[in-house]
Structures are given as C-alpha cells and as structure tokens.
VOPAGU-2260 file (C-alpha; in pm, 1 decimal, decimal comma):
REM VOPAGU-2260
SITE   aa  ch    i         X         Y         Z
SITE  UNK   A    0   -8666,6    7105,9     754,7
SITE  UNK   A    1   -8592,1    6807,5     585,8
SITE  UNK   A    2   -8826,7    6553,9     486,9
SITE  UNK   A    3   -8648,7    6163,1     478,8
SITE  UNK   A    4   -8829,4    5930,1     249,0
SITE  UNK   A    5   -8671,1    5666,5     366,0
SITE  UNK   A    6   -8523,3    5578,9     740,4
SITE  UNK   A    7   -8378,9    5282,5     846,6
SITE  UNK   A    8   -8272,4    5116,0    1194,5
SITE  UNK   A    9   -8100,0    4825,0    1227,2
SITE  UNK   A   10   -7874,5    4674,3    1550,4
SITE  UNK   A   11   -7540,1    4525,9    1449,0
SITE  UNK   A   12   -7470,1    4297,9    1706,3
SITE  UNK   A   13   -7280,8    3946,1    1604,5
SITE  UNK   A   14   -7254,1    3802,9    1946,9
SITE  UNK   A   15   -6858,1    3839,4    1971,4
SITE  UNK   A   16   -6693,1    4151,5    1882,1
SITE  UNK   A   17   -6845,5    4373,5    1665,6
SITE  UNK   A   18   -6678,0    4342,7    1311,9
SITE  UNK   A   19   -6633,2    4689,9    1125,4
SITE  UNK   A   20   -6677,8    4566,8     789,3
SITE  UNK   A   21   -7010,7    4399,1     875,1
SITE  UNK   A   22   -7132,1    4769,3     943,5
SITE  UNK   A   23   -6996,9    4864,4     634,1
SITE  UNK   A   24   -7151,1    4605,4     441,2
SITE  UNK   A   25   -7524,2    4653,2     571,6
SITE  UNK   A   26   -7510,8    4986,9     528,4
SITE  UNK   A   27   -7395,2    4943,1     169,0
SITE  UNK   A   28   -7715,1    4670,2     146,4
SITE  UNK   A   29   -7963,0    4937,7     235,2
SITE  UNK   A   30   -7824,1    5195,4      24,3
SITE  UNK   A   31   -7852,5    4882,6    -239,2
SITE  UNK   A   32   -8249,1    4869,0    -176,2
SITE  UNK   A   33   -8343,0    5199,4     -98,0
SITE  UNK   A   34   -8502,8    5472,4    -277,3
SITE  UNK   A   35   -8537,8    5142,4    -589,5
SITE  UNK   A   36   -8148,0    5165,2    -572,8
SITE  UNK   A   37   -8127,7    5509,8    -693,3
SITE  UNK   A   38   -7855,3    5623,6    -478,0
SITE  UNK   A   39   -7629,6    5802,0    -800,5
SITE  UNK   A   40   -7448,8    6132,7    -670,2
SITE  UNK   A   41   -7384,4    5988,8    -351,3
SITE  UNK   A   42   -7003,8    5912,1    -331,9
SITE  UNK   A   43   -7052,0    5569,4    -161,9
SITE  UNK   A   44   -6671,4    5512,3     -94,8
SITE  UNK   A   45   -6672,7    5861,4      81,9
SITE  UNK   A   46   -6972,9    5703,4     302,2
SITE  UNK   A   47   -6804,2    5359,1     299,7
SITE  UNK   A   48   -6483,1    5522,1     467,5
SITE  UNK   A   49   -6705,6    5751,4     696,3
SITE  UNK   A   50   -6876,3    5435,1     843,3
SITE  UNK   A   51   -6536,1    5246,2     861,3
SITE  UNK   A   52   -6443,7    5533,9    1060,1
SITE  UNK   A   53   -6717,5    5562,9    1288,5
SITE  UNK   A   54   -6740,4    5262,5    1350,5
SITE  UNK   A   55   -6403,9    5219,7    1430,6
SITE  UNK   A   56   -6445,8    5487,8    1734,3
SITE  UNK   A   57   -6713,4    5317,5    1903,6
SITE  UNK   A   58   -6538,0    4939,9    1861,6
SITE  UNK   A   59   -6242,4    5114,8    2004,5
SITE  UNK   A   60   -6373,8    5387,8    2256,1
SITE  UNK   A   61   -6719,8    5250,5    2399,6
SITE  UNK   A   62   -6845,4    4926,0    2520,0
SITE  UNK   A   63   -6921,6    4843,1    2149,6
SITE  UNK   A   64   -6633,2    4695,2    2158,6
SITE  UNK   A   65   -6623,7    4454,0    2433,1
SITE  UNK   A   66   -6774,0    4116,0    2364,3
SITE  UNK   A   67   -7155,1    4077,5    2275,5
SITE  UNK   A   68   -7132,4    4493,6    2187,0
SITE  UNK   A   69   -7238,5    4604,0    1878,2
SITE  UNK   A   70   -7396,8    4889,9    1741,8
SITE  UNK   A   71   -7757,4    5063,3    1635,6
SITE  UNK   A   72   -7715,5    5204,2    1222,2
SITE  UNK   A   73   -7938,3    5408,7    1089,5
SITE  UNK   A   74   -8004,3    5521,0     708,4
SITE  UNK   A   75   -8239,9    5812,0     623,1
SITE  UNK   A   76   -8250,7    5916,5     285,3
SITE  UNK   A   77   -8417,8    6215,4      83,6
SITE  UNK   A   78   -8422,9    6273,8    -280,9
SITE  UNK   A   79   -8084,3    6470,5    -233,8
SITE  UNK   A   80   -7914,2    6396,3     112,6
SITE  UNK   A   81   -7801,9    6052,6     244,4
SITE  UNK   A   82   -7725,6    6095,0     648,9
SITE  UNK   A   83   -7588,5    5778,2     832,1
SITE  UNK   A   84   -7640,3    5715,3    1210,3
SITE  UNK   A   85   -7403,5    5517,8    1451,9
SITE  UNK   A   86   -7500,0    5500,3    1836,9
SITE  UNK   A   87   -7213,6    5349,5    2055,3
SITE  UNK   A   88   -7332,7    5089,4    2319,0
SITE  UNK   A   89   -7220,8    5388,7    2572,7
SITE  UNK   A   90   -6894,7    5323,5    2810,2
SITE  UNK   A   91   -6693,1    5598,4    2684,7
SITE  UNK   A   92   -6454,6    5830,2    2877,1
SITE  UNK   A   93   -6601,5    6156,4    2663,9
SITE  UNK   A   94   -6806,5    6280,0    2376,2
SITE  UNK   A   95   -6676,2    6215,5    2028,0
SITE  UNK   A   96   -6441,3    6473,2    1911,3
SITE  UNK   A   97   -6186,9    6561,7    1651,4
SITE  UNK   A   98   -5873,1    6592,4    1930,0
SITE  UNK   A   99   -5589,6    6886,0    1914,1
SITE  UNK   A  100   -5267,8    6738,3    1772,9
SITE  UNK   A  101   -5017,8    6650,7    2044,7
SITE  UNK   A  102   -4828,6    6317,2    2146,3
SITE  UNK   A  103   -4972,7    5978,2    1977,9
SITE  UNK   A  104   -5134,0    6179,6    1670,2
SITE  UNK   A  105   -4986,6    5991,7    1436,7
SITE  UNK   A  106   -5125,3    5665,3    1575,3
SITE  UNK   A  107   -5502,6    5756,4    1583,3
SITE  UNK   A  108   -5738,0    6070,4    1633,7
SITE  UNK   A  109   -5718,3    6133,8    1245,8
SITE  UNK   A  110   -6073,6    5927,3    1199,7
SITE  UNK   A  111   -6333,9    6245,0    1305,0
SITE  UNK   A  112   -6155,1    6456,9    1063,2
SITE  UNK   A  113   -6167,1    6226,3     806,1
SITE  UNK   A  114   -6577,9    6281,4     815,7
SITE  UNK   A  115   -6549,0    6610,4     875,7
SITE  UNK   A  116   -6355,3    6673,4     575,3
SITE  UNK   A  117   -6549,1    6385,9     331,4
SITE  UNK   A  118   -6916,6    6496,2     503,8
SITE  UNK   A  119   -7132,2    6822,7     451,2
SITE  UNK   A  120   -7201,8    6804,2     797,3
SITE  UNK   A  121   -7141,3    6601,7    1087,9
SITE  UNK   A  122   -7193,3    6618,1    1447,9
SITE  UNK   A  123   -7260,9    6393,8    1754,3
SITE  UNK   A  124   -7563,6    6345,2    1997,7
SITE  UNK   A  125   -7527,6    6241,0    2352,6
SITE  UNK   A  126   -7820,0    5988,4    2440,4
SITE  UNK   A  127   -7908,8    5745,8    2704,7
SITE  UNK   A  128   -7698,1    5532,2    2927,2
SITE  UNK   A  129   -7373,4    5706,9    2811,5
SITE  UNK   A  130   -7424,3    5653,9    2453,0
SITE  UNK   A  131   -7348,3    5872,7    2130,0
SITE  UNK   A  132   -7444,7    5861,6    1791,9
SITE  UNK   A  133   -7204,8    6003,1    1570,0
SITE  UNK   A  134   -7386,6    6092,0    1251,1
SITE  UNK   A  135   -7302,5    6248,3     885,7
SITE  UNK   A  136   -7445,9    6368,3     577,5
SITE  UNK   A  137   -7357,9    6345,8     202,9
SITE  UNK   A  138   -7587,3    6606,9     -49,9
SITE  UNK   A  139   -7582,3    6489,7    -435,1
C-alpha cells in the first residue's frame, strides 16, 4: 500500500479551450511547492512530456476539448513515487488505449506509448458520466 504525503486536485478549466501547456505548467507549480520543493530524482521533463501527452488525448478525444472543457489534475506524492492524475470531461468514443499500428500511425496514437515507455506504471480508470482518468507514476 502506498501512503501519499501529499495529494492534490485542481480543475483546469480556462473558459475557452483547454490549453495543454497550462496543464503542464500547474502541474510543474505543485511539484514546485510540494514536499518543501524536494522533488530531486523525479525526471520532471519525463513527467512534463507525460502530461503534454495526456493531456493532449483528452483535448483531442473527449469533450475536454470542446469549448468551456477542461480538465481535473491531480498530484500525489510520497517520499519516493510522484503519480499524476488526468480525468477527461467524458465524451469519448472508447477507453484510453495504446492502439495496434495500422493506417494513420504515423499521424497520432504514438502518445500512450510514450507514458508507457517514460512511466513505471500507467493505467486508466473509467469513472462517471463517461469520463477517464489516465494516470502515471515516476519512482526516484
């Protein structure tokens, strides 16, 4: 069982479209204040890309995307793991997944196996309404 010392919830929602690099940048802003900023042995461009990422799927596959979506970010932290939340506003056509190569792979479906292959562990979780959080964890 792990034990987070720190968890935190926040709604990203800028009242147009929902603007990936704002995500980015709170999340980088709590990693700034939490745990008194000790956050060394984290790779923060590995989580900085895996947010991007993330992000990017639910801007581009949910109702996240449309205007006035936005998405709920959460942050938990332990003395050695860092896991990072997304939940979608809900809309989409299917549960997250890394898709099997075929026609169009070179335009997109590369961003789930970008996490899987930066992340210790990753995974998704339907909820309510048609919503999933797509979430990851980084170990020191």
């Amino acid at each position: 069982m792990i034990v987070w010392d720190e968890v935190h919830t926040e709604r990203v929602c800028p009242g147009g479209v929902l603007d990936v690099r704002e995500v980015r940048a709170r999340v980088r802003r709590t990693l700034a204040g939490a745990l008194g900023g000790n956050v060394a042995g984290f790779d923060l461009d590995d989580v900085d890309l895996m947010v991007c990422e993330v992000t990017t799927n639910a801007v581009r596959h949910s109702a996240s995307g449309l205007v006035g979506g936005g998405v709920w970010v959460t942050v938990l932290l332990s003395p050695e793991r860092l896991r990072v939340e997304i939940e979608d506003d809900g809309g989409s056509e299917g549960r997250p997944l890394i898709p099997a190569q075929g026609p169009g792979w070179c335009e997109s479906g590369r961003g789930l196996m970008v996490v899987a292959g930066l992340a210790d562990c990753w995974g998704s979780l339907p909820g309510r309404d048609g919503r999933f959080t797509v979430w990851f964890e980084v170990v020191r």
